[in-house]
Structure formats: C-alpha cells, structure tokens
N, C-alpha and C positions, 0 to 999 in steps of 0.2 A: 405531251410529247416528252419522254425520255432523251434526256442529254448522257452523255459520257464524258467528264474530264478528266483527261491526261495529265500525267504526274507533273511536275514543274520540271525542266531539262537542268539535269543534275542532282534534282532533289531524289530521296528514296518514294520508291512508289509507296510503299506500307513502312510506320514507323512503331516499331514494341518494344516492351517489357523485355530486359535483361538481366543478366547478372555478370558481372566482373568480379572473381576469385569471391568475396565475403562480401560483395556491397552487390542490391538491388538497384539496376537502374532503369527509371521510368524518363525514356524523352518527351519533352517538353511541345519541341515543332520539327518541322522537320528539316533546319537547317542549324538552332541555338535553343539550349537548353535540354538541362537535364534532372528528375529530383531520384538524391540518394537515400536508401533508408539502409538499415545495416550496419550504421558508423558512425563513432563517435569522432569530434574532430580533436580531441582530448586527446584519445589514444592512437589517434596518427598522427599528434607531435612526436611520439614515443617510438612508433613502428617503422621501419624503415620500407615497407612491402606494402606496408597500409597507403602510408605516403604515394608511393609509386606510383600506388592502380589509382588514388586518387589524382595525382596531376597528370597521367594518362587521361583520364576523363575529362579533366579539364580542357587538352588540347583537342579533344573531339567535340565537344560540345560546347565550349567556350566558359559557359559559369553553368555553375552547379547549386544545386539547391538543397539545402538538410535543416530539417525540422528538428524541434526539439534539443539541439544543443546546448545542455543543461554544463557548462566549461567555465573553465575560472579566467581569469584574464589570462593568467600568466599563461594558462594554455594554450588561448588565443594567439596570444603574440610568437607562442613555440612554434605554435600549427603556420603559423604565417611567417617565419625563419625561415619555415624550410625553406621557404621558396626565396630566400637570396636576406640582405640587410633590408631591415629595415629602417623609414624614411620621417622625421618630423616635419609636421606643414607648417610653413613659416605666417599662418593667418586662424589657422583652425586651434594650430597644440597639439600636442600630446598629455596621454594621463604623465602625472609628476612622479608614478613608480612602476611607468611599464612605455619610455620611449619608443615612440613610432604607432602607438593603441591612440587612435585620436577617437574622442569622444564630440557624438553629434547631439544637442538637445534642440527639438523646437518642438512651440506650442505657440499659441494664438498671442502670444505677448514676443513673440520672436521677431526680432529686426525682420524687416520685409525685404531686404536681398536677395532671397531664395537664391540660392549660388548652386543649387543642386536641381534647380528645375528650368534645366539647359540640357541638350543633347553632349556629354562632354565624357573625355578620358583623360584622367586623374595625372596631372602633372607634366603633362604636354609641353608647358613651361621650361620644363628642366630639359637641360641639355641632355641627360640621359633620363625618358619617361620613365614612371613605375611600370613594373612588368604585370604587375595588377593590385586586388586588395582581397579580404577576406572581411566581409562585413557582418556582424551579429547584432539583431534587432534584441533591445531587453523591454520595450514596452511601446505598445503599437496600437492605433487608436482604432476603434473596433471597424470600420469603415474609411479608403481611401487608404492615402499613403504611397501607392504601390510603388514603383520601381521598374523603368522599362527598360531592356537590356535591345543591342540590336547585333548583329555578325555583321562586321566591317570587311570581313573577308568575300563572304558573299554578293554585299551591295558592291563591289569594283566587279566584281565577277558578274555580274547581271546588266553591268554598264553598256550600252552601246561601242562597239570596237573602235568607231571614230572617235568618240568622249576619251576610252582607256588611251587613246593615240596622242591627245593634246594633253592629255594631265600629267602622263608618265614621265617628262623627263619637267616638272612645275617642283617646285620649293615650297614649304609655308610657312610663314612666322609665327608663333604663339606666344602670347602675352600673359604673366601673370598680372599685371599692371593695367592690361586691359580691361582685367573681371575681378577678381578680388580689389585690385588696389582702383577701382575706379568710383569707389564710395568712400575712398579714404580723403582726408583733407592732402591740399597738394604737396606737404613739404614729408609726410608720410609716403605718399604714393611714389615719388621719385626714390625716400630711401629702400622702398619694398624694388623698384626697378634696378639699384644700383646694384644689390643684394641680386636680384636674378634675371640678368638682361634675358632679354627676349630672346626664344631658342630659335631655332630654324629648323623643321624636317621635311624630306620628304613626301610631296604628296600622296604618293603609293607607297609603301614601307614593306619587306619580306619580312614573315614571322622566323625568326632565327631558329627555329624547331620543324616547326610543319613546313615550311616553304612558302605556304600562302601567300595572295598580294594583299596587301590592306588598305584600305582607303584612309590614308591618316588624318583628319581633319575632323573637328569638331568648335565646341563652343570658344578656346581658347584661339582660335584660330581669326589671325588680323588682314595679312596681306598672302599673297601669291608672288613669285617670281622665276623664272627660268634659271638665270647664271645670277655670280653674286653680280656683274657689272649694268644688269638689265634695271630698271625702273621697278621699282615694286609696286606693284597693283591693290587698290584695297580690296580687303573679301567681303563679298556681297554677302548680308546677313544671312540670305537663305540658302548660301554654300555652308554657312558655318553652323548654321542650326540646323539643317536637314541634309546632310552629305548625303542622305542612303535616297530620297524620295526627290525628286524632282518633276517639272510639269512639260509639256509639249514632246518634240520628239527626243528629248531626253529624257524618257521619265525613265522610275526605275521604284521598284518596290521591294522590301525585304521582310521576309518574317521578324517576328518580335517578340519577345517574352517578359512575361509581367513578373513579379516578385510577390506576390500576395501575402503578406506577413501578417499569418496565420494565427501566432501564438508569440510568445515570448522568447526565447531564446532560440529564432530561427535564425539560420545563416546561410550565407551564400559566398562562395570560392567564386573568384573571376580575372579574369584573362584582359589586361586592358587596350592589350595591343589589336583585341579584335571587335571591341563593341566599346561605344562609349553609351555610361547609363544615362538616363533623368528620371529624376525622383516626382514621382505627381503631389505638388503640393493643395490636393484637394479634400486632404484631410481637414483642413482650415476652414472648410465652408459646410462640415457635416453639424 
C-alpha cells in the first residue's frame, strides 16, 4: 500500500540547489543548513558583496558549510570581524598572535570534560551572548567527530501553543561556573564566577535581524524564573540538554544537521542565536 506524506507545516515541500550572485548553494534539510562551494572565506574578509550574500545566507539557513578552506589565520579572524569584535574565552584562550582565534586540540590523552559534547550556545554566560563563531577544522580523525547543529528558531515554533504560553514571559540563568568552572578546584571556581556572574536571559529571545522567536536555552542553562522577585526554579537537566525534543504531550521534534569534516581545512559560519551545537565525542572510541 502506497502512503503519501505531506510536507512538514511550514517547512518547503521540495528543497534545491541554488545559487546567490557567485556562491553555489546546496541545502542541507529543510529547515537548517546549507553547504557553499564558490568561495573562498579569505577573499570575503576583503569583499564587501562577498561578505554580504554570505551573511545573508547565513540568516536563512542559520550555519553554513564550505570545504576546503585552504586561509591563514589572520584571515580567519578578518572573515570573523566582519561579523562584529571579537571575544577571548576566559577558560579555553586565545592564539597569543591572533586574539579571539581560540584554538581546540583533543585526542585520546584529552582531559575527559568534553565541554563540547553538550547541546550548548557559546557564551550564554555573558551578559551580552556571542552572535556566533566561524569554526575551521585543520585535522580531523578519519571516522566520527561530527558536529550537530539544531534551529532554535524552529523548535519554539513547533511548540505546542499552550507550552509557547507558559514559557514566554519565563527568565533563565546561565552559569559559566556551572560548566567550565565546575571541574575547577573551589577557590578557582568562585574567582572564574566573580569575573562573570551569572547572566540572565530570556527564555524566548527575537533574533534582532530576522524577527524570529528563539528558544534560548541550552546547556549553560541553571534555573528558571518569571520576575526578578519570584523564587528561582532549578532547570531540569532535560530542559537544559534537549530544549528542542521533549516526551508525552509536549513532545516536539526539529531537524538537524551534522557537520561531517570531510578533509582538512573545512569550515563552518554560524549563527548562535539560533541553534546551539554538540560535538560527538565518538571519535574516541574508533
């Protein structure tokens, strides 16, 4: 027996191959992602047009995906200007001749924190979050690793009207103290907290460009509260780890796009206000 399924409500029925002025765009799913071939991210530190139609795509499709990005650092860091100052992580670093380029190494001799294999967006912490990052793989283990991206904008949008009813006017705190500093010894951990008290956003958040609503919440994320004078709630781990999926009659499901780092100087442009990554740390076990 032949079935017929009907497109998702809102999603495009059919999703293809395009192009925007000089860049080929292939979408990824049909809510998040996109890969670019056509462009170097080198010579759109330089381009003022180039730039453009790229972080136009970027707000369409949230992160972007380009192969082969054979760029020097200092390019890197140009290409990722454009998009506003950039930020030093007060736990990770920065390279010592290109602030705000934080460099990541692990391999099987790696502290076992996995700080990145959490549903999270990058800086949540801060009173004012990053607007995203620009990540470049330079060596990547032939199997695993990948990188799964999700649209924050879509999971509130897919919400149940009564869920969007009780969360819209909710608050959240976010801890750097909670996650980075919570393997630190205690007289450490308090100085990482004095340095960047806990923020407060939000639970729903408007993208300042597109208008979207966003589900602000991820791994950084500690308590809930309504007004500042209400009781603060702790957050249930599985709000904080799985904002976009939930079970019973809340459930809610989102597309997803993996990162497969292909080769060596593959990169990805991304939007942090609308998907927070986790890194599959399953390259550890090939």
């Amino acid at each position: 027996m032949e079935k017929t399924l009907a497109p998702l409500e809102g999603a495009p029925a059919l999703v293809r191959a395009h192009s925007r002025g000089s860049i080929s765009v292939e979408p990824l799913t049909c809510t998040i992602g996109a890969e670019l071939t056509g462009v170097n991210l080198g010579d759109a530190s330089r381009d003022d047009n180039l730039f453009a139609e790229i972080k136009a795509l970027l707000l369409q499709y949230k992160v972007l995906f380009l192969r082969d990005q054979d760029i020097t650092r200092a390019e890197h860091v140009a290409f990722a200007e454009r998009f506003g100052p950039l930020e030093d992580h007060p736990v990770a670093g920065s390279d010592p001749d290109h602030p705000g380029l934080v460099r990541i190494y692990k391999d099987l001799d790696s502290a076992p924190e996995h700080y990145e294999n959490a549903l999270h967006t990058d800086g949540t912490w801060r009173e004012n979050p990053s607007m995203g990052a620009v990540l470049r793989c330079i060596v990547s283990p032939p199997v695993g690793g990948d990188t799964i991206w999700v649209n924050m904008a879509e999971a509130h949008r897919r919400l149940p009207e009564h869920i969007k009813a009780q969360i819209q006017g909710l608050r959240a705190r976010h801890s750097i103290e909670a996650t980075f500093g919570a393997v630190m010894p205690e007289e450490k951990r308090h100085a990482l907290k004095s340095q960047f008290p806990d923020a407060e956003h939000p639970v729903v958040r408007t993208h300042p460009e597109t208008g979207e609503q966003i589900l602000f919440v991820n791994a950084f994320t500690t308590h809930y509260f309504e007004q500042p004078d209400r009781p603060r709630r702790t957050c249930p781990r599985w709000a904080a780890k799985r904002p976009f999926s939930t079970t019973g009659d809340n459930a809610v499901t989102c597309d997803v796009t993996s990162t497969c780092w292909k080769t060596p100087q593959d990169a990805v442009s991304r939007s942090s206000t609308s998907m927070p990554p986790r890194s599959r740390g399953d390259w550890a076990r090939t």
